[in-house]
C-alpha positions as a Markdown table, in Angstrom:
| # | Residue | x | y | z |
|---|---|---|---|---|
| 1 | Unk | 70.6 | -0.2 | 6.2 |
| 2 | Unk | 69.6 | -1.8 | 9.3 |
| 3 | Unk | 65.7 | -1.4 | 10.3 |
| 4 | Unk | 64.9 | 0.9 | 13.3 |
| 5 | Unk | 63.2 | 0.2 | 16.5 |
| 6 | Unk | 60.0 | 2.1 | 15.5 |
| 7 | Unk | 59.8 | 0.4 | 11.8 |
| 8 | Unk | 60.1 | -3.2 | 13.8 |
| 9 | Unk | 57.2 | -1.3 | 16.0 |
| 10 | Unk | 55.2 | -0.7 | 13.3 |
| 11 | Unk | 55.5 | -4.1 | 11.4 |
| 12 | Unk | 55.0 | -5.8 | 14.7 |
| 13 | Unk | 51.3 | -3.8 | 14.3 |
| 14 | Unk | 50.4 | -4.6 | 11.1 |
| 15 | Unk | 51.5 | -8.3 | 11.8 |
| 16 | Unk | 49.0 | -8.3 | 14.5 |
| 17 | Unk | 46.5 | -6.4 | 12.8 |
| 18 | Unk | 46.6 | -9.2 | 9.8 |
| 19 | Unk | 46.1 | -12.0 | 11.5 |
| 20 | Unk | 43.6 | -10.8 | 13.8 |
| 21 | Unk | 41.6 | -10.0 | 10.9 |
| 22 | Unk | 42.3 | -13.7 | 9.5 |
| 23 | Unk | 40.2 | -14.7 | 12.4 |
| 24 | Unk | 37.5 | -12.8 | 11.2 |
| 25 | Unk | 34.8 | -14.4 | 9.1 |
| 26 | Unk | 33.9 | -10.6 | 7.1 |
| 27 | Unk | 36.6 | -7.8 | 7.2 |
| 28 | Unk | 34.4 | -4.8 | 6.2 |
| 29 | Unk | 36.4 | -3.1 | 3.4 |
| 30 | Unk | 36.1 | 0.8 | 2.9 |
| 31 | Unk | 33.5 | 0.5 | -0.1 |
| 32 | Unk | 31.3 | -2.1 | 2.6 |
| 33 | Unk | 31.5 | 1.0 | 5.0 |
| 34 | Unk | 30.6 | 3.3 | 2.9 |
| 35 | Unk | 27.2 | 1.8 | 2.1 |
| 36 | Unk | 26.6 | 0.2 | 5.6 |
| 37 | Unk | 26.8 | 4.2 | 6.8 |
| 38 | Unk | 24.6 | 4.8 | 3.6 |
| 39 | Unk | 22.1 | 2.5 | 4.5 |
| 40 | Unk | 21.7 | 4.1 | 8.2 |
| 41 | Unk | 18.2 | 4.8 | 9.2 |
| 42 | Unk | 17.9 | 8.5 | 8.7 |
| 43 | Unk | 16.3 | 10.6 | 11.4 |
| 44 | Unk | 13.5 | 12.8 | 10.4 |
| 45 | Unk | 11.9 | 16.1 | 11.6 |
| 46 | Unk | 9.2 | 16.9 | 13.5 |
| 47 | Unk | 8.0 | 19.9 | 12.3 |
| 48 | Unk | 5.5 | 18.6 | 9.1 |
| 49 | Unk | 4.0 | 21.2 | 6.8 |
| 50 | Unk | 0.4 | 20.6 | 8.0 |
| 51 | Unk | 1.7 | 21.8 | 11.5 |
| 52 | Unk | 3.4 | 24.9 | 10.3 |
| 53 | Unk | 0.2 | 26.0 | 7.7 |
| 54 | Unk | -2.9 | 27.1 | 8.9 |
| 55 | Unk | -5.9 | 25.6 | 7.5 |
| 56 | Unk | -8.3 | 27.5 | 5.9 |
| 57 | Unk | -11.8 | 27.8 | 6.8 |
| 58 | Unk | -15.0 | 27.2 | 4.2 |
| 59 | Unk | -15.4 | 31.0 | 4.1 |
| 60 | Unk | -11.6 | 31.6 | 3.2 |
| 61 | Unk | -11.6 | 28.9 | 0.6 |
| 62 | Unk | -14.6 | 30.2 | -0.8 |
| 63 | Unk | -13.3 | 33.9 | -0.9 |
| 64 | Unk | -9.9 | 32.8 | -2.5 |
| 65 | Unk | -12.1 | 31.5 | -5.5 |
| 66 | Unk | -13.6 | 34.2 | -6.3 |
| 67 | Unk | -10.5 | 37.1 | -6.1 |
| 68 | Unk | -8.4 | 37.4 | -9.2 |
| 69 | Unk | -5.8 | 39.9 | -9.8 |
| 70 | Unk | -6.7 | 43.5 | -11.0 |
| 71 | Unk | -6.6 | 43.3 | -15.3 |
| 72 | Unk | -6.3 | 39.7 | -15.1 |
| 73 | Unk | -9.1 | 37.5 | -17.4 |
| 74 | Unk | -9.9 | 33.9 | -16.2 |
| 75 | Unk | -8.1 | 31.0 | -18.3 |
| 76 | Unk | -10.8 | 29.2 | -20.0 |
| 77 | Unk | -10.3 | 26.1 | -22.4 |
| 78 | Unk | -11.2 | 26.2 | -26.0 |
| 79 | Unk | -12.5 | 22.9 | -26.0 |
| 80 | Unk | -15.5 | 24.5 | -23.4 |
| 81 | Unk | -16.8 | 26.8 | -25.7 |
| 82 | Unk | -18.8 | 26.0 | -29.0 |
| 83 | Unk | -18.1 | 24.9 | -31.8 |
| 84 | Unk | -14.7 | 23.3 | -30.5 |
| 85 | Unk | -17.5 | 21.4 | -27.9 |
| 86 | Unk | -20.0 | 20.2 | -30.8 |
| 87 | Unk | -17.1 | 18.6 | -32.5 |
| 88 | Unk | -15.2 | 17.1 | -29.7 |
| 89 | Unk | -18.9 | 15.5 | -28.7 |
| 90 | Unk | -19.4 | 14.0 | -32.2 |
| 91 | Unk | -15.5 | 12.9 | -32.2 |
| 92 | Unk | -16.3 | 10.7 | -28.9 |
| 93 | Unk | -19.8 | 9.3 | -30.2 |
| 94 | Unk | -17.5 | 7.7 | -33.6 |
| 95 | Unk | -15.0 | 6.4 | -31.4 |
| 96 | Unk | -17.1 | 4.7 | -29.0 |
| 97 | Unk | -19.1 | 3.1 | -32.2 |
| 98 | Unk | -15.8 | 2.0 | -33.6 |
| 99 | Unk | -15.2 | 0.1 | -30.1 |
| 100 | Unk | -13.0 | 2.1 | -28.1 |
| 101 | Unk | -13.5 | 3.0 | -24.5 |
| 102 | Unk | -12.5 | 6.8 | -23.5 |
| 103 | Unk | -10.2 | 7.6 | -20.9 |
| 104 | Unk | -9.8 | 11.5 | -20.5 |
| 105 | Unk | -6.7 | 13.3 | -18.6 |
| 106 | Unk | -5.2 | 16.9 | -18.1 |
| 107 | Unk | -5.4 | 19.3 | -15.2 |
| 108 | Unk | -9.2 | 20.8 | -14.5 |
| 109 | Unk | -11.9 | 19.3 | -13.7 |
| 110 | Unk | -13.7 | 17.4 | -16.6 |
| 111 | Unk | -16.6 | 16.2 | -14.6 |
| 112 | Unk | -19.2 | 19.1 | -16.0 |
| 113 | Unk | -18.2 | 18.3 | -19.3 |
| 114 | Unk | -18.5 | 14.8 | -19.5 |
| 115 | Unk | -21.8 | 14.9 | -17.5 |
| 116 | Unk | -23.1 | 17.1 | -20.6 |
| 117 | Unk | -21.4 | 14.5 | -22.9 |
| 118 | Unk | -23.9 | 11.9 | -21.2 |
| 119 | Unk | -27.0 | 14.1 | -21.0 |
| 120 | Unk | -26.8 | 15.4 | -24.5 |
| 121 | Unk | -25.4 | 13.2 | -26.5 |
| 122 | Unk | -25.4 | 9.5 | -25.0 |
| 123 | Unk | -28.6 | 10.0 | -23.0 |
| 124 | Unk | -30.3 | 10.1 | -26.9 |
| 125 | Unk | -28.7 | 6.2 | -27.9 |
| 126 | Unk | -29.0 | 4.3 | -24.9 |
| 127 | Unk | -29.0 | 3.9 | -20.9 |
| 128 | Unk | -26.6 | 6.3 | -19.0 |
| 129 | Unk | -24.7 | 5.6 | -15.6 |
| 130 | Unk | -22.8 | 8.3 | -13.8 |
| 131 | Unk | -20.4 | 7.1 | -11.6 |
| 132 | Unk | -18.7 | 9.6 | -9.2 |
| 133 | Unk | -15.8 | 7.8 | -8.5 |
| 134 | Unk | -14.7 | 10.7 | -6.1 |
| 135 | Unk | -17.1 | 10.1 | -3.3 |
| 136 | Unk | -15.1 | 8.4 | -0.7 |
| 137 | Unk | -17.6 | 6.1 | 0.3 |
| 138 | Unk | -18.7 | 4.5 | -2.7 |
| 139 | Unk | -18.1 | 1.4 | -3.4 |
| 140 | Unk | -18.3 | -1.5 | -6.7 |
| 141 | Unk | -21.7 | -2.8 | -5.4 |
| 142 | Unk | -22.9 | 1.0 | -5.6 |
| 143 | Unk | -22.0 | 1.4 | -9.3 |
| 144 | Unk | -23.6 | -2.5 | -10.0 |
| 145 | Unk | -26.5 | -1.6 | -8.3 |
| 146 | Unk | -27.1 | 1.4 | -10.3 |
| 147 | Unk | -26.5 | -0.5 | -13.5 |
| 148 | Unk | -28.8 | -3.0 | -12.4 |
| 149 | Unk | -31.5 | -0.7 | -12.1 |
| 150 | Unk | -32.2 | -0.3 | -16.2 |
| 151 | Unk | -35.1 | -2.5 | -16.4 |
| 152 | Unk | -34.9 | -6.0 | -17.5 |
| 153 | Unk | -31.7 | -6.6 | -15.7 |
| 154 | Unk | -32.8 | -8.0 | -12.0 |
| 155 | Unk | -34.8 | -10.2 | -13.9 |
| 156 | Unk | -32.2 | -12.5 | -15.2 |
| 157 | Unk | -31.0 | -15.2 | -12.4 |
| 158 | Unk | -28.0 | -14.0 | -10.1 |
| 159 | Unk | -25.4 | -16.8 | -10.0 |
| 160 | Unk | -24.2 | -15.3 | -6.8 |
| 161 | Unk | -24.3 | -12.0 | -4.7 |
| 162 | Unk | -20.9 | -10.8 | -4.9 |
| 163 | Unk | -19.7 | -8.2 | -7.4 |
| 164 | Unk | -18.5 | -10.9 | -9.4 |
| 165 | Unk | -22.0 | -12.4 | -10.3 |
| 166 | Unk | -23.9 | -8.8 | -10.8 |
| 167 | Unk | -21.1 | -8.0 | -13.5 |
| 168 | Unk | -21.8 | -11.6 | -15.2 |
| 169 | Unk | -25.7 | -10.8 | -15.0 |
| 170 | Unk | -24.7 | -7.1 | -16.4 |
| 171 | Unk | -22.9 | -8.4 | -19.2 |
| 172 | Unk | -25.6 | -11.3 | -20.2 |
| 173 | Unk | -28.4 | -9.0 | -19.9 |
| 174 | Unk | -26.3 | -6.8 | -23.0 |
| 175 | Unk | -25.4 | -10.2 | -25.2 |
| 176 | Unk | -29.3 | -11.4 | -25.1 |
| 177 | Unk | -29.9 | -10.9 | -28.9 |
| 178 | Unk | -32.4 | -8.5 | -29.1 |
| 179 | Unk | -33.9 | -6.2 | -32.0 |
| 180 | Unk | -34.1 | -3.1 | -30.1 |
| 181 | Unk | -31.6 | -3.4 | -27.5 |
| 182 | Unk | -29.8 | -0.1 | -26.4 |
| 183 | Unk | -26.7 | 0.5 | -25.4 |
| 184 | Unk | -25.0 | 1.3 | -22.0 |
| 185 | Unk | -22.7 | 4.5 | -21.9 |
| 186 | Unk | -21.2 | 4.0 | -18.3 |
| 187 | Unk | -19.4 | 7.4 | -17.2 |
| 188 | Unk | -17.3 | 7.4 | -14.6 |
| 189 | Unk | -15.7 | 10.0 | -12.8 |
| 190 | Unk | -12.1 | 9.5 | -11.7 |
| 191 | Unk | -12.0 | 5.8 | -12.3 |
| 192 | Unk | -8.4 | 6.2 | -10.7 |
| 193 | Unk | -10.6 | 6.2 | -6.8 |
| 194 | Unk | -9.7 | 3.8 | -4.6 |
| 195 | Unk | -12.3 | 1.0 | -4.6 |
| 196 | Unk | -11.7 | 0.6 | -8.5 |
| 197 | Unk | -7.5 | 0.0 | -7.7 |
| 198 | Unk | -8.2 | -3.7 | -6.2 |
| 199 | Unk | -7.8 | -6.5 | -8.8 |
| 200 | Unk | -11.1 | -8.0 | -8.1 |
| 201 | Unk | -13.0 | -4.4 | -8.9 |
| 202 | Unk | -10.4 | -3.9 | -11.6 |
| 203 | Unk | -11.1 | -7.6 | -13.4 |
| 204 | Unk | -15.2 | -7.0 | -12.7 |
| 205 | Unk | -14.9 | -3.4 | -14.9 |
| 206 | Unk | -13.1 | -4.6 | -17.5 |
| 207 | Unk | -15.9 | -7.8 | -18.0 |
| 208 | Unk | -17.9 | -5.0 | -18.9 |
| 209 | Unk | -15.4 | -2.5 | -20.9 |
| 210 | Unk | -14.6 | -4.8 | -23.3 |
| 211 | Unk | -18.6 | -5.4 | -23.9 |
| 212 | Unk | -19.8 | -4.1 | -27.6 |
| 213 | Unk | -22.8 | -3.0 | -26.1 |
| 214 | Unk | -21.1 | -1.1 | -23.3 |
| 215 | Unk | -19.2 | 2.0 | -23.5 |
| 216 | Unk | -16.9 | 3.2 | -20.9 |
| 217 | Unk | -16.1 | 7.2 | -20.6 |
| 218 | Unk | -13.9 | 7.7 | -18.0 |
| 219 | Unk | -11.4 | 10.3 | -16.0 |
| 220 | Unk | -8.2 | 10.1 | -14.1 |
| 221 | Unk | -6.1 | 12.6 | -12.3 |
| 222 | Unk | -3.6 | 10.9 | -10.5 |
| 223 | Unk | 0.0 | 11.1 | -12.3 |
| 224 | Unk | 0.5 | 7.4 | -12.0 |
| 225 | Unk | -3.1 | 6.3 | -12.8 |
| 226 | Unk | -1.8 | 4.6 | -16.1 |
| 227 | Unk | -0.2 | 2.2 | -14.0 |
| 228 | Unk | -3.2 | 0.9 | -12.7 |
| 229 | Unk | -3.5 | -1.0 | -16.4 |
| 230 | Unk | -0.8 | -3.2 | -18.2 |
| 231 | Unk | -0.5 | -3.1 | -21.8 |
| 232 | Unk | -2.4 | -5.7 | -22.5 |
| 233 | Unk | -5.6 | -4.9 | -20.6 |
| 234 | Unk | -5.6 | -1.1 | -22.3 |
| 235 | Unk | -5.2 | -2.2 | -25.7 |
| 236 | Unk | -7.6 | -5.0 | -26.0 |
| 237 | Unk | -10.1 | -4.5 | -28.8 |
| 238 | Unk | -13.7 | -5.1 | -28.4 |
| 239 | Unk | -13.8 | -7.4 | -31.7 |
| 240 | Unk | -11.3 | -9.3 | -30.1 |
| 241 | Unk | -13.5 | -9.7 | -26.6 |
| 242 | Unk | -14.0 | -13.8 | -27.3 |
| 243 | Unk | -11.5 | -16.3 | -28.0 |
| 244 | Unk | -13.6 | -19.1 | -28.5 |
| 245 | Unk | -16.9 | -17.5 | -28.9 |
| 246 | Unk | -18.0 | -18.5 | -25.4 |
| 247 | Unk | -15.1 | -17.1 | -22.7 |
| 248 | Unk | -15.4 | -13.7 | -22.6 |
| 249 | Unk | -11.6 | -11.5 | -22.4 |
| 250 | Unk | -10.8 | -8.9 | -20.2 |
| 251 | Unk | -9.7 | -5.3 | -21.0 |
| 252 | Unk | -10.8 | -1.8 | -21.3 |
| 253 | Unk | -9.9 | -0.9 | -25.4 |
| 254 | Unk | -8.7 | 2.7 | -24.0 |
| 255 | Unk | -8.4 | 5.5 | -26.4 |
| 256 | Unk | -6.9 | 8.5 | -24.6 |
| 257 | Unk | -7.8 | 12.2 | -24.8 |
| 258 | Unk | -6.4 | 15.1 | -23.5 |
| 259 | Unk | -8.9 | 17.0 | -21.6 |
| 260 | Unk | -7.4 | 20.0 | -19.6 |
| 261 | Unk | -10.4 | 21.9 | -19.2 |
| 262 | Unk | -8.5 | 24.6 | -15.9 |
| 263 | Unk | -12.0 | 24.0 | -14.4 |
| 264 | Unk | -11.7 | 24.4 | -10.6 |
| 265 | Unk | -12.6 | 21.0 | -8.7 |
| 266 | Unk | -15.3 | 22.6 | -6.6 |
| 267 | Unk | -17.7 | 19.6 | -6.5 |
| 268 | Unk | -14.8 | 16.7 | -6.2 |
| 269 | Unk | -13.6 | 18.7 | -3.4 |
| 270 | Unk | -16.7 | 19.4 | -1.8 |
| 271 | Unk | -16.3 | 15.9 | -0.3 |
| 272 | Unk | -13.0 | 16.5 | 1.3 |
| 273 | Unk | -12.1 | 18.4 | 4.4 |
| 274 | Unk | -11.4 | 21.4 | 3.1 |
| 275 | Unk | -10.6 | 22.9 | 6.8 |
| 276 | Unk | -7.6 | 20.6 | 6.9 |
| 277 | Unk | -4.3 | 20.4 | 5.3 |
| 278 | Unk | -4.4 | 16.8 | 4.8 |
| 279 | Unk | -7.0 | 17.2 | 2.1 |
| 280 | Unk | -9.3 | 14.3 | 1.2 |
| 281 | Unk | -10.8 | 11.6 | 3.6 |
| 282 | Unk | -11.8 | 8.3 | 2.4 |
| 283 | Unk | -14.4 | 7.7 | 4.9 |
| 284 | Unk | -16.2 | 8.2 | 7.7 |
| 285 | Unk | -14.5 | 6.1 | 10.1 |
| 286 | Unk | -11.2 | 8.8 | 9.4 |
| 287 | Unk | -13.3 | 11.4 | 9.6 |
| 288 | Unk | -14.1 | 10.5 | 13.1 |
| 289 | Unk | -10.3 | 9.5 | 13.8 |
| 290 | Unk | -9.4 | 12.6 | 12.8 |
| 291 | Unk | -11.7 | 14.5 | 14.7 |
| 292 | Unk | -10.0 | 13.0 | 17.8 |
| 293 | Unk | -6.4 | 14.0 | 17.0 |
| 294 | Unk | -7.1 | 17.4 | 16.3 |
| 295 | Unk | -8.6 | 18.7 | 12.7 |
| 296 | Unk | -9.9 | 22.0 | 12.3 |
| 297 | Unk | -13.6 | 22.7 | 12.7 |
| 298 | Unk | -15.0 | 25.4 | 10.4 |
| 299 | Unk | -16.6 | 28.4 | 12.4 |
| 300 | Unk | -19.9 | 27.9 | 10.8 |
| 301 | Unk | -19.7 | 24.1 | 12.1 |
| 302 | Unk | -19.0 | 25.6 | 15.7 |
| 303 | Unk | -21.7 | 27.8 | 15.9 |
| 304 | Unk | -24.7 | 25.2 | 14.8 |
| 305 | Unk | -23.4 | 23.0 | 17.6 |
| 306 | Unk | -23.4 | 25.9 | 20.0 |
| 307 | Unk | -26.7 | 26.6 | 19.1 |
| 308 | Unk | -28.2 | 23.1 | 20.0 |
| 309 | Unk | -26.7 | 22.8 | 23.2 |
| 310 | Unk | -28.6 | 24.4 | 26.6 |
| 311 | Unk | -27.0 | 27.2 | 28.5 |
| 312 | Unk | -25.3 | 26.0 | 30.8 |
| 313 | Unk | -23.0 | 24.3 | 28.1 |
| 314 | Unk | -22.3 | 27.3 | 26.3 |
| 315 | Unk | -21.5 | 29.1 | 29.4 |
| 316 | Unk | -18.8 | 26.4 | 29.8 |
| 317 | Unk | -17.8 | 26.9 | 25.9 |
| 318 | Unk | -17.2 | 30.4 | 26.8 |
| 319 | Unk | -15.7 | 29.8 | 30.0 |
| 320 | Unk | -13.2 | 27.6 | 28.3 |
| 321 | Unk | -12.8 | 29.7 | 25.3 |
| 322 | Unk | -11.7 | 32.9 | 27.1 |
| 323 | Unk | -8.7 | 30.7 | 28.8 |
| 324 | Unk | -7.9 | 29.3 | 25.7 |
| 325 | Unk | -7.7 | 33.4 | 24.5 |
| 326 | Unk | -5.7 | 34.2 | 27.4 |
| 327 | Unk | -3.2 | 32.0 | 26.9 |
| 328 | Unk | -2.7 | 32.6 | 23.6 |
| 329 | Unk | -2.3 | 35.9 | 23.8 |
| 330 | Unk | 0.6 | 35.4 | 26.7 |
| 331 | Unk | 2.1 | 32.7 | 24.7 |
| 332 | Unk | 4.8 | 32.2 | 22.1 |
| 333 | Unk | 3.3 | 33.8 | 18.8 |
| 334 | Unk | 5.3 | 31.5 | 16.4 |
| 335 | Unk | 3.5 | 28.0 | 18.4 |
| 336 | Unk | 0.9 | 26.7 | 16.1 |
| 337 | Unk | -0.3 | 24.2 | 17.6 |
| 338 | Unk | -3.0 | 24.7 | 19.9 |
| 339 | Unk | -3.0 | 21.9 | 22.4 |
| 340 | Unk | 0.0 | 24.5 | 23.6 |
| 341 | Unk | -2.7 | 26.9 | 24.8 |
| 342 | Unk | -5.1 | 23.8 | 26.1 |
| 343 | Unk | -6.9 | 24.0 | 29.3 |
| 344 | Unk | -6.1 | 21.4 | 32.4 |
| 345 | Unk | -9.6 | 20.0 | 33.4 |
| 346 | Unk | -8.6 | 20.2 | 37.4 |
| 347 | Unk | -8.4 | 23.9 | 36.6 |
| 348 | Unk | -11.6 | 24.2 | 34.9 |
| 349 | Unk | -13.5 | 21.9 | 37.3 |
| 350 | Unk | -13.5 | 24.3 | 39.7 |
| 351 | Unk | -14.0 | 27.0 | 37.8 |
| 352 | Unk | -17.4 | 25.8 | 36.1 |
| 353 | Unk | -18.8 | 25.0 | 39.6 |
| 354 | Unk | -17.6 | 28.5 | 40.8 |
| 355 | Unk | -20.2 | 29.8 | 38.0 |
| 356 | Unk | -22.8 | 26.9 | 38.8 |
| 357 | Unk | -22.5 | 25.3 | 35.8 |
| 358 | Unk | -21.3 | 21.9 | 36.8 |
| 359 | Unk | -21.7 | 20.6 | 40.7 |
| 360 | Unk | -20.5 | 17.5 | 40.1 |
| 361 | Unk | -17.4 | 15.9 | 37.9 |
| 362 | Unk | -20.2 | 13.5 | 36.3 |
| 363 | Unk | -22.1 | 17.0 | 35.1 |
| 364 | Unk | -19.1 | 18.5 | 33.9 |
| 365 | Unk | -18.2 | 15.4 | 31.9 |
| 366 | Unk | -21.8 | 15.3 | 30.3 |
| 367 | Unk | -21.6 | 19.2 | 29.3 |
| 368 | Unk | -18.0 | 18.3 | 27.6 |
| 369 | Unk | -19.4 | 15.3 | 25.8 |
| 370 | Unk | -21.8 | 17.1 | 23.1 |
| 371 | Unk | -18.4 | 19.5 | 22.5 |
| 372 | Unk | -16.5 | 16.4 | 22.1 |
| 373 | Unk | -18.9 | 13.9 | 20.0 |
| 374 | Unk | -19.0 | 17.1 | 17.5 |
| 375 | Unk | -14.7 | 17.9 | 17.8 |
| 376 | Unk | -15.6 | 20.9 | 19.1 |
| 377 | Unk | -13.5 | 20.4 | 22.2 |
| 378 | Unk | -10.4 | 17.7 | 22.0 |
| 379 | Unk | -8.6 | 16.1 | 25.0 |
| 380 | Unk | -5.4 | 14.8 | 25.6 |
| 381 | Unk | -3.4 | 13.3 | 28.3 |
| 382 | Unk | -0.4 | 15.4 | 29.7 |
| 383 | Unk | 1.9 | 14.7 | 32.8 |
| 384 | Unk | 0.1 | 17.0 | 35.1 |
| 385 | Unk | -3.2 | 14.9 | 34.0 |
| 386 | Unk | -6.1 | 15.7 | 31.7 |
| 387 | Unk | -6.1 | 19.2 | 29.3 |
| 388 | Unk | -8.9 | 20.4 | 27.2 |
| 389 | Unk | -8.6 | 22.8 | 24.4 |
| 390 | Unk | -10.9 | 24.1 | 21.4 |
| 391 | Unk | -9.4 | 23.3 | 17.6 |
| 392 | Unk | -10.1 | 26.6 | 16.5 |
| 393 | Unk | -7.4 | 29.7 | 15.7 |
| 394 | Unk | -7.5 | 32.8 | 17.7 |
| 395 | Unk | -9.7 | 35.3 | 15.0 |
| 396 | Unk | -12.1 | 32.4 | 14.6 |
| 397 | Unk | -12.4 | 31.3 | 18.4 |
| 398 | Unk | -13.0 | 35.1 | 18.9 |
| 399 | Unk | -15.9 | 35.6 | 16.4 |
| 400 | Unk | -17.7 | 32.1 | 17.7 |
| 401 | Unk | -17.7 | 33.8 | 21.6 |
| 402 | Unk | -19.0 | 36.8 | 20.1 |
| 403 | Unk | -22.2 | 35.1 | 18.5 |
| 404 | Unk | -22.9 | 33.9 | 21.8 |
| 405 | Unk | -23.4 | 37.2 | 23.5 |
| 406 | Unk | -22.2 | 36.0 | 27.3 |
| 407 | Unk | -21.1 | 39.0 | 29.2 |
């Protein structure tokens, strides 16, 4: 049978098609398209869970503490409670004589409990440090300083300054051969922290962890905190510490214990921004930052800054808080964000010198900077020019213009 007219057509195309893709250098199969469309950059969404959460306040976190269920008994661990405590106390004290180091996990805090380890116990045999790794601006040279502080220490030479040469003095001071030397129980509180994750910190600590004379209790509570060691650094053996007899090895001889205690983490969090979703800061300098992006101010917060300023500025708080009010309560009740409901400054201008509290822009820009060195009052630039609002929800906002008593 003879070929048609539109199956010459057709082989014609594919003819084409063939030796145009000869010419190419790649010809992108259907399994290469597959993953190039794969490997697209994926658009995300806008709408985060901080923005769509309110934060809590210190009273509300407070209050939620405290409230349990009707017929419901707190959760308390065994291991809290005597005589499982007395035992689990003498249990540590053999194993850091046999020349392990402890490293404690489990959910609950386990900082009261090793803090009455150290007092009770340890405190009796030799020097104590407490180290609360949890503060977010501590730093190595802290903890070395407060080592350094058991006497006889600072009097040995320095080799050098850095946190390096205090570990070296550190660990001399404890290998002078001495009849009556004690030992050094070094507790430290989430050890998992941020300035011990660097490998200079990290090589520093484990100078001293594999010391005989030095014993390490320590906490973690990050899920992926045993990565932070390899294999080799956490089983090291204390009466393996020298090679030669001279060079000192590195490690921390971890032994680990399950500590889930269900203790709340009052005190660790007391540190963090509780107002805010975003949970823990690790310094000041975010602290600020985020004060100038919009966190949450407590009320309490609010009202000992209103109470320092004059009146005039807390005639302008007012002033600017009863907009702020007004527009919120016009507005679109599922908006949480409250730059929505922020203030243009060319409407409150003229507004504050209506009520003689600013005559001039360089008055009005004086009484806004104590609100704004404190995050009481956050800006932003918008289209139509500068706009002002007050970081705090409407009940809250409410109850700080009624403790000012302005009619």
């Amino acid at each position: 049978m003879a070929p048609s007219d539109s199956d010459e057509s057709a082989f014609s195309d594919a003819s084409e098609r063939g030796v145009n893709d000869d010419k190419r250098v790649i010809v992108q199969t259907t399994f290469d398209a597959y993953f190039a469309l794969s490997a697209a950059k994926a658009s995300t969404s806008s709408n985060i869970f901080s923005s769509l959460i309110q934060p809590l306040s210190a009273e509300e976190y407070a209050e939620s503490n405290i409230l349990d269920p009707p017929g419901t008994k707190p959760l308390r661990s065994s291991i809290l409670v005597e005589p499982a405590r007395s035992t689990l106390f003498s249990r540590w004290l053999c194993e850091l004589a046999e020349g392990f180091n402890l490293l404690c996990y489990g959910f609950g805090s386990k900082r009261q409990l090793l803090n009455d380890f150290a007092s009770q116990r340890c405190s009796k045999l030799g020097h104590v440090v407490v180290v609360n790794g949890f503060q977010p601006d501590l730093t190595v040279k802290d903890m070395f300083n407060a080592i350094e502080n058991i006497p006889g220490i600072s009097a040995l030479s320095l080799s050098s300054t850095t946190a390096e040469g205090q570990a070296r003095r550190i660990y001399d001071f404890f290998s002078q051969p001495a009849r009556k030397r004690r030992h050094l129980y070094l507790i430290i509180h989430n050890i998992d922290a941020f300035f011990v994750r660097t490998p200079k910190v990290k090589a520093c600590l484990s100078l001293l962890a594999l010391h005989p004379s030095i014993h390490v209790v320590a906490s973690i509570d990050h899920l992926n905190s045993p990565l932070l060691w390899s294999s080799s650094e956490a089983c090291a053996r204390k009466d393996q510490a020298t090679a030669d007899g001279k060079t000192p090895l590195r490690g921390y001889a971890w032994l680990w214990h399950d500590l889930t205690t269900l203790a709340p983490y009052d005190f660790e969090l007391s540190f963090a921004d509780r107002t805010s979703i975003t949970g823990a800061l690790t310094s000041r300098k975010q602290r600020a930052d985020v004060a100038t992006v919009g966190a949450a101010i407590s009320e309490t917060a609010a009202k000992h800054v209103l109470a320092a300023v004059n009146d005039r500025a807390q005639k302008l708080f007012n002033l600017m808080g009863q907009r702020q009010l007004a527009a919120i309560d016009v507005g679109d009740p599922n908006v949480d964000g409250l730059r929505e409901f922020s203030v243009p400054y060319d409407v409150l201008f003229p507004l504050a010198r209506e009520n003689f509290l600013a005559v001039n822009d360089t008055a009005m820009r004086a009484l806004l900077g104590e609100f704004r060195d404190h995050g009481l009052v956050l800006s932003a630039q918008a289209s139509g020019g500068e706009v002002l609002w007050i970081p705090l929800r409407k009940e809250r906002l409410s109850n700080v213009l009624k403790s000012l008593n302005i009619s």
